[in-house]
N, C-alpha and C positions, 0 to 999 in steps of 0.2 A: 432356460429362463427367458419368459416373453417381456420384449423391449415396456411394454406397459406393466410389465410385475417390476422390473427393476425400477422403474421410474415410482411406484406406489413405494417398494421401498426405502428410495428414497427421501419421496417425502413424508413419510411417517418419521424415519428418524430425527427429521428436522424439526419438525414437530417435538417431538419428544426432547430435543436436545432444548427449543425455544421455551418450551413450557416449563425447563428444567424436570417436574414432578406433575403426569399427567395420567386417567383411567384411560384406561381401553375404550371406555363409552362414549369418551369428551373428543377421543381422536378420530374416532366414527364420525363422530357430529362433525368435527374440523377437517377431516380427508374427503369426506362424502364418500365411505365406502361401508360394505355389509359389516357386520360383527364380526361372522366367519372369517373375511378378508382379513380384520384386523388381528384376529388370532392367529391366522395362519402367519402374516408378516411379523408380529413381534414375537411370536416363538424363534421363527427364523434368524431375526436378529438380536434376541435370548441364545439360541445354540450359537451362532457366531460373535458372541462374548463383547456386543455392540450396545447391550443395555441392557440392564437390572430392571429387577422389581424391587420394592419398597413401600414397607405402610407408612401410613401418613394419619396416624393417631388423632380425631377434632379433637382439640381437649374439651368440650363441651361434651360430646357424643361418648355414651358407657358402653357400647355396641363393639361390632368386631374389628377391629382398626380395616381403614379402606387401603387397597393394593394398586401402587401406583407403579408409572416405567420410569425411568429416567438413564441417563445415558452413564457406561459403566467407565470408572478410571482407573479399575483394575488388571485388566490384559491390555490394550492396543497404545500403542506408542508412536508418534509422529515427532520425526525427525528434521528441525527446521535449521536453514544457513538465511542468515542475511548476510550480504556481500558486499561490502563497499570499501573506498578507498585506503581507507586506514585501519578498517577493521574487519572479521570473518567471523561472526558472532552464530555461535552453537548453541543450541536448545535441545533440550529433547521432553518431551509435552504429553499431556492426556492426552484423551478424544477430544473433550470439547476444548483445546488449545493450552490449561494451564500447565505454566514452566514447571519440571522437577528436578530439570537441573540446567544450566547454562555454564557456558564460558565464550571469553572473548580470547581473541586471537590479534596480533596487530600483522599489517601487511604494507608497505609501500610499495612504490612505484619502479624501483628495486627488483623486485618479485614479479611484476609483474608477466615477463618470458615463460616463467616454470611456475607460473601461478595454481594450476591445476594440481602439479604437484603439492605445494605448498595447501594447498585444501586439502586431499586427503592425508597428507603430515598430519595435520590439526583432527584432520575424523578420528583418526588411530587415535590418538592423544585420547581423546576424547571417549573414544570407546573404553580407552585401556582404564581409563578413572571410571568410567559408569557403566559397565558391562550390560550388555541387552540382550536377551536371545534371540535370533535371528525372526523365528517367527509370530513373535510378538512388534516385529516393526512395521505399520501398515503401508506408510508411503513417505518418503521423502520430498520436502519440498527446498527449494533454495530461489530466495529471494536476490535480484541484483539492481545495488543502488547505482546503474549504468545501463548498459547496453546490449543486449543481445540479438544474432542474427533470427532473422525468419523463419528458421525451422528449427528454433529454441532448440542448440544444441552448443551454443559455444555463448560466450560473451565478451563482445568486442567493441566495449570501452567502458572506464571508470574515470572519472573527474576529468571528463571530455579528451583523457591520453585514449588511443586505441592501442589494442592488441588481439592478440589471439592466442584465446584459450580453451582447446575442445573439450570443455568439463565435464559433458554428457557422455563421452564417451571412457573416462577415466573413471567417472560414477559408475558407470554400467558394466567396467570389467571388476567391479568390488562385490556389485547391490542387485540381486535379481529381484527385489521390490520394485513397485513403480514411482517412477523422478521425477518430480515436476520443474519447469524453468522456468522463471515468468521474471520482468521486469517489476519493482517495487513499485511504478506509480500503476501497473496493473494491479498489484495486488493489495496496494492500499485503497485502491481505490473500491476494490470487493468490499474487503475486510470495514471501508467507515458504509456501504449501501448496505452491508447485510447483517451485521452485528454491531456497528458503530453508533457512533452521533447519529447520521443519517437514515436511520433503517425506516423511519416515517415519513421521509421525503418520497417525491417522486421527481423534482425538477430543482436539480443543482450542476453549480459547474465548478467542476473540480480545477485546480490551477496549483500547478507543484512547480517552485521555482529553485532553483542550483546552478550545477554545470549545466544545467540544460533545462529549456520550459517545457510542461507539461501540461496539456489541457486534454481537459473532456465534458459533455453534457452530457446529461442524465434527464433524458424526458420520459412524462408519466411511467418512470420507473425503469424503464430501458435506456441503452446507450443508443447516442443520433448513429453512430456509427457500429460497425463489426468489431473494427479494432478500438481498444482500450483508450485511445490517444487519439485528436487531432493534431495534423502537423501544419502549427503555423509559422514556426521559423521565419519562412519568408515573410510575413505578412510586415508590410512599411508602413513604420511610423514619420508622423509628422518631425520636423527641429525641432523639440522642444525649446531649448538652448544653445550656448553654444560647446557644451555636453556631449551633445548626439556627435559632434564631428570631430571630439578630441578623443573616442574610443579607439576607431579605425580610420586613421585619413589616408592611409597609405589604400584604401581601397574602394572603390567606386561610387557613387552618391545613389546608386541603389543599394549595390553589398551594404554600404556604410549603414543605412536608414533599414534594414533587417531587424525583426525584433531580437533575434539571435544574436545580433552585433550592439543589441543597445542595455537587454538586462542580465543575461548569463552571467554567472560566474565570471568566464572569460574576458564578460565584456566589462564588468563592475570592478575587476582586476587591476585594468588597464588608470579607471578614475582614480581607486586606489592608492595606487603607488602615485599619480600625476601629482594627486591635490593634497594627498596623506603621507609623504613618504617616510618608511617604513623600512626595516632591516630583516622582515617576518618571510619564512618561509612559502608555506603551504597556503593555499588557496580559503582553508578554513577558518587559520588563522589571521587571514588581513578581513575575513566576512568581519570576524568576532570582534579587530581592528576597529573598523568600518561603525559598526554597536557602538563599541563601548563611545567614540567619539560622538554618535550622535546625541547618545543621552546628556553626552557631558555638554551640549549648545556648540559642538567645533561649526564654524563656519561652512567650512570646506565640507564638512562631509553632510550638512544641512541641503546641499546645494546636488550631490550625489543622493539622498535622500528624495530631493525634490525629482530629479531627472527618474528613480523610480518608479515614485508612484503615476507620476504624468503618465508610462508608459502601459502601467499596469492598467492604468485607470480607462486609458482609451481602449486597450484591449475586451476589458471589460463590457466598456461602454457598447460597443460594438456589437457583443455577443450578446446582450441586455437589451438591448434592443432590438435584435432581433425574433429571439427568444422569451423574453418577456419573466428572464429567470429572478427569484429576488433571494435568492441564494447562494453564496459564492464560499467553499473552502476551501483554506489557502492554507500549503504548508511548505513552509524554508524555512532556513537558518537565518533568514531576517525577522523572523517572528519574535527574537531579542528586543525589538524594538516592534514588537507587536501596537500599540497603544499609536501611535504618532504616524506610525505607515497607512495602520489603517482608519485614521482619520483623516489622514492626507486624500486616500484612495476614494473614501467616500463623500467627501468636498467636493471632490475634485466629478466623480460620477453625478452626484443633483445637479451640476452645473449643466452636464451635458446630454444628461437621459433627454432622450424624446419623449418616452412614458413619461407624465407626471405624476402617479399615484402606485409606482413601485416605490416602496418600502425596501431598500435594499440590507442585507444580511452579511455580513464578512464573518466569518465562523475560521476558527479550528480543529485541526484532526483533535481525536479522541488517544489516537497514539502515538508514544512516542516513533521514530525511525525505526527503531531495532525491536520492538515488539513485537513476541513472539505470535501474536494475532492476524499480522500481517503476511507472513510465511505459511502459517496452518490454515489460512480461509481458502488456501488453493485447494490443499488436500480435504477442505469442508466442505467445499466445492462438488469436487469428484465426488463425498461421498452422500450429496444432496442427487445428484443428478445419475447415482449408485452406479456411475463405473468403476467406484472402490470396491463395491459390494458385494458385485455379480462373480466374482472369481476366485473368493476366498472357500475355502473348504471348511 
C-alpha cells in the first residue's frame, strides 16, 4: 500500500467519522478525490469493519431512502489508561471514543516501585469483568498525568515524586496490538484542537498548571514547536511580594525567582502550609484546602491567590505579546476558583498588554482530566494519519 493511498484513507475516515452521516458524493467533493477513489477506499474500510452504511430516510422525500457511511461501533475497541497519582482509570471505548465500560483503580505513592505491575493487576481485573476478543482490540493508548522518558517507554514521575517504571515493556510482553504512550498535556492538548472546544481555532495557548507547568502555542493551526510543550521552567519572574521569597529561601535568587519555584504545586505547597496551616495530607488536598478558603474571603489565601495570578498573568503577558494570541486555555485544579483567578489574570493582563486592541479570552477545557477522549485522540490520531490502518487484515 502507497504511502499516498494510506494517507487518502485516512483522511476519508476522518471525514466520515466528522460528518458522523456522510454520501460518497459529498466526500468526493470534500477529499478532492475521483469517485472511483472513493469507492475503492470506503469498501476497504467496509471490509475492515471501520464503517457502515446507512440510510438516511428525508422525511419530506417518498423516493428511495439516500445511503450514507458513517463510522461503525460494532467490532473495534480501543483500550484507554489514564494514569495519575491517585488513580489508574480504565475504559474500553468505540471507534469514535464512546465509554462501554470503565473503572477506576486507586494507586499511591506506596506502589509506586512495582507500579507496572500494579497496571497490569488492574488490566486482568479488568478484562476478567469485560472480556474482549483479542482481535477485536485496535490499539492501546495510555495517558500519563506526569512524566515520561524520551523514547516513550517508561514513565518517570507522578505528582513531581520520580521513579521508574518500564510499562512499555510489561505491556508488550501481554499485547502484540500497538501502545501508545504520551503525556496528558500532549494529549489533551490534541484531543481540545481536533475534537474539542477548539477545533475552529487556529491561534491559542494552551497553559496546564499542577505539579508541574505546561505550556504550548498553536499558530494558524500548527504547533510553534515539534514537541507538544514549551519548557519554561526557567523563565524569571519579577518579586511580586514578599511571597516569591517565602517559597524557597534556602535557594538562590535566581533558582528562587524560577517559575517552577513560584506556582507548581510544589511551590503553592510550601505558601500553603506557611499562611494556611493544615493537618492535610496529600498535595490535592491542601489545592482544594487552598479553594475552599479562597471563596470563603480567608485573608491568607487572598494573598496566595494574589501571588498566582501576578505570575500567570505576566507569563501570559509575555507570550501575548509576542504572539499577538487572544486565546488562552487554562486547565488546573485551581479552576475551583475559576471566576476570581480569572478576573484577577485578566486585570491584571489590560494593565500590561502592549497590544491595546487584543480582546483577550481565558477559556476552559471541554474535558474533564480522566476523559475517555483524551486517551483515544492518540489512537484517532494514528488512525487519521492511517498507521492504524495500513496493517490490519
Amino acid at each position: 500500500m502507497t504511502e499516498n493511498r494510506i494517507q487518502n484513507i485516512g483522511t476519508i475516515y476522518r471525514l466520515i467519522e466528522q460528518f458522523e452521516l456522510i454520501s460518497r458524493t459529498d466526500l468526493a467533493k470534500l477529499a478532492g478525490l475521483a469517485p472511483a477513489s472513493i469507492t475503492n477506499i470506503t469498501k476497504a474500510l467496509i471490509d475492515k469493519q471501520f464503517i457502515i452504511e446507512r440510510t438516511a430516510q428525508d422525511s419530506i422525500s417518498r423516493g428511495r431512502p439516500a445511503v450514507g457511511l458513517s463510522v461503525s461501533p460494532f467490532f473495534w475497541r480501543l483500550l484507554c489508561l489514564t494514569i495519575s497519582s491517585e488513580k489508574i482509570h480504565v475504559s474500553l471505548c468505540e471507534l469514535n471514543g464512546t465509554p462501554l465500560y470503565t473503572e477506576n483503580y486507586t494507586v499511591s505513592s506506596i506502589d509506586y516501585p512495582s507500579l507496572d505491575t500494579l497496571i497490569m493487576e488492574n488490566l486482568q481485573d479488568f478484562h476478567q469483568k469485560y472480556p474482549l476478543a483479542k482481535e477485536q482490540l485496535l490499539a492501546i493508548s495510555v495517558c500519563v498525568v506526569g512524566k515520561i522518558d524520551a523514547d516513550k517507554r517508561m514513565i518517570t514521575e507522578l505528582e513531581g515524586q520520580k521513579l521508574h517504571c518500564p510499562l512499555m515493556e510489561k505491556l508488550e510482553s501481554h499485547f502484540t496490538h500497538p501502545i501508545l504512550l504520551n503525556e496528558h498535556f500532549h494529549l489533551w492538548l490534541l484531543a481540545e484542537s481536533t475534537v474539542g472546544s477548539l477545533i475552529s481555532d487556529d491561534n491559542v495557548i494552551f497553559l496546564q498548571l499542577d505539579e508541574s507547568i505546561n505550556l504550548s502555542v498553536l499558530m494558524r493551526g500548527a504547533l510553534l514547536y515539534q514537541q507538544s510543550k514549551m519548557n519554561v521552567d526557567k523563565m524569571l519572574m519579577p518579586k511580586f511580594s514578599p511571597l516569591s521569597d517565602q517559597i524557597f529561601p534556602e535557594l538562590d535568587e535566581i533558582q528562587r525567582y524560577q517559575l517552577t519555584n513560584q506556582v507548581t504545586f510544589s511551590a503553592l505547597i510550601r505558601l500553603i502550609d506557611l499562611h494556611l496551616p493544615n493537618t492535610l495530607k496529600t498535595n490535592q488536598e491542601k489545592i482544594d484546602f487552598l479553594c475552599e478558603q479562597i471563596e470563603q474571603q480567608n485573608a491568607q489565601a487572598l494573598l496566595i491567590l494574589n501571588h498566582i495570578s501576578d505570575n500567570l498573568a505576566y507569563v501570559l503577558m509575555n507570550l501575548i505579546n509576542i504572539f499577538s494570541t487572544q486565546k488562552v486555555l487554562f486547565d488546573s485544579p485551581l479552576l475551583k476558583v475559576k471566576q476570581i483567578l480569572f478576573e484577577q489574570i485578566t486585570e491584571k493582563l489590560q494593565k500590561t498588554l502592549l497590544i491595546d486592541d487584543l480582546n483577550i479570552q481565558l477559556v476552559t477545557s471541554q474535558f474533564e482530566w480522566n476523559n475517555e477522549i483524551i486517551p483515544c485522540s492518540a489512537i484517532k490520531q494514528g488512525i487519521y494519519e492511517g498507521s492504524l490502518i495500513k496493517d490490519i487484515n
